[in-house]
NUKOLDO-496357 format. One record per residue (C-alpha): y, x, z. Coordinates in steps of 0.02 Angstrom, whole numbers, padded with zeros to 5 digits. Example, Ala and Ser with C-alpha at 12.3 -4.5 7.8 and 13.67 -1.06 7.14 Angstrom:
2
+--------+--------+--------+
!      Y !      X !      Z !
+--------+--------+--------+
! -00225 !  00615 !  00390 !
! -00053 !  00684 !  00357 !
+--------+--------+--------+
//
This chain:
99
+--------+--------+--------+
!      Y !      X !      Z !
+--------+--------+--------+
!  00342 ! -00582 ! -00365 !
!  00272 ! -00755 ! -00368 !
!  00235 ! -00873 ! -00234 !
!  00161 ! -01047 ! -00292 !
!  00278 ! -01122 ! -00383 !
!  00407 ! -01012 ! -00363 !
!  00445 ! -00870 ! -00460 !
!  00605 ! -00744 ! -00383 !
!  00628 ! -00571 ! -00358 !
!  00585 ! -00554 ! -00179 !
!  00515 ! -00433 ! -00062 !
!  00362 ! -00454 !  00003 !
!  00287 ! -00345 !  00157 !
!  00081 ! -00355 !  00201 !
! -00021 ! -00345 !  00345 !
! -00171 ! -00258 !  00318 !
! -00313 ! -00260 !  00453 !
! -00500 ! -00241 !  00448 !
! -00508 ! -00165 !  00280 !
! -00428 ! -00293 !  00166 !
! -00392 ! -00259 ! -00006 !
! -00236 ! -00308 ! -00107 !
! -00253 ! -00278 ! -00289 !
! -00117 ! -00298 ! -00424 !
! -00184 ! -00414 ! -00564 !
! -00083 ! -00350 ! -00692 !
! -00020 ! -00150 ! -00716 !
!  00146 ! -00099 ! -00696 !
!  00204 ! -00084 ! -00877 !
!  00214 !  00109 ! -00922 !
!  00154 !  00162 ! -00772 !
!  00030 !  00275 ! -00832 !
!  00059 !  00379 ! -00988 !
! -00023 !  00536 ! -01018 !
!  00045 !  00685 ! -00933 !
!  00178 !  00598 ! -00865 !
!  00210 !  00636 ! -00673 !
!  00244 !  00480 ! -00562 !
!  00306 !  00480 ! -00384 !
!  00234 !  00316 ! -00311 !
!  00358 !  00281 ! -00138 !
!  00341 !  00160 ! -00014 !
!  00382 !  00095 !  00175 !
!  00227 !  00098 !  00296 !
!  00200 !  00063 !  00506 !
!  00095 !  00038 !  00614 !
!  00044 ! -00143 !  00687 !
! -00005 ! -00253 !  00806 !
! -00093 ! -00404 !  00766 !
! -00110 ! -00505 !  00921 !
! -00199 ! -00432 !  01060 !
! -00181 ! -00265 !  01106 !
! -00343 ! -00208 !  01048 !
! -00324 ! -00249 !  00871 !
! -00177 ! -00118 !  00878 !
! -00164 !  00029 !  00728 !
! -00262 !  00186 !  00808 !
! -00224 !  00371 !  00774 !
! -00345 !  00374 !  00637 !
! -00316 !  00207 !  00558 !
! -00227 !  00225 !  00387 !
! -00199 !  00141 !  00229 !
! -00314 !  00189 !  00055 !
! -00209 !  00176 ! -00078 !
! -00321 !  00188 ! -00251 !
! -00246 !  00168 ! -00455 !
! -00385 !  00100 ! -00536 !
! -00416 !  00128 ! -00727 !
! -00466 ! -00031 ! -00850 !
! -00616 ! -00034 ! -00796 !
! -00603 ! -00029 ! -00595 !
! -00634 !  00148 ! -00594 !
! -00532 !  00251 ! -00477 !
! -00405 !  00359 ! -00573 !
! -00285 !  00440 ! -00411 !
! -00307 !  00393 ! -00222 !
! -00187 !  00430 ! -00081 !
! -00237 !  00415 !  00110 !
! -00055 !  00368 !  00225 !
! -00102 !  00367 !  00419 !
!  00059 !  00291 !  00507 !
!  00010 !  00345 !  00659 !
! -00031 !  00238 !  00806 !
!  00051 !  00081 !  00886 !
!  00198 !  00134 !  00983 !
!  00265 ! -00026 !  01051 !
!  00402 ! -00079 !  00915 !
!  00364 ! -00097 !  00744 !
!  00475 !  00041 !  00640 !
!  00435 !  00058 !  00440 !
!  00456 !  00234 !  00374 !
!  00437 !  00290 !  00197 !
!  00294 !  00374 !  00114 !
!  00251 !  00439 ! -00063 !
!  00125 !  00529 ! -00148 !
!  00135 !  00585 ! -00336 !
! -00004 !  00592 ! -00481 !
!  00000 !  00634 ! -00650 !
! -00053 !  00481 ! -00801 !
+--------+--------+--------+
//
């Protein structure tokens, strides 16, 4: 992970609201050989932002898309937290594909 000028092996968590987009520059090295199954895991919740009506709905959700080379979509994955509940509370997640 970098930030700036500094480069350290920290975790970093996201907001995402109003369909942003956060793409990797650079692919995780051997992340996608041939026939090779992957499990992809993560933590997800939902949010509030600032006022109540920018909370995460029922059907709001997170598209998560690999992208070949050349931007074309190899695997996608749809996670729906759920909606606000008061407290935020991250809880994993995976899906799997095959390179």
């Amino acid at each position: 992970n970098q930030a700036g000028n500094v480069v350290n092996p920290r975790d970093f968590s996201v907001m995402i609201w109003q369909d942003n987009v956060i793409t990797q520059l650079e692919p995780v090295p051997g992340s996608n050989q041939a026939g090779v199954p992957y499990l992809v895991q993560f933590e997800a919740a939902p949010a509030v932002y600032q006022a109540g009506s920018q909370q995460t709905g029922p059907d709001d959700g997170l598209l998560i898309e690999l992208l070949r080379d050349d931007d074309s979509i190899f695997a996608a994955f749809v996670h729906q937290p759920g909606a606000w509940n008061g407290f935020p509370e991250l809880l994993p997640a995976s899906f799997e594909y095959v390179g």
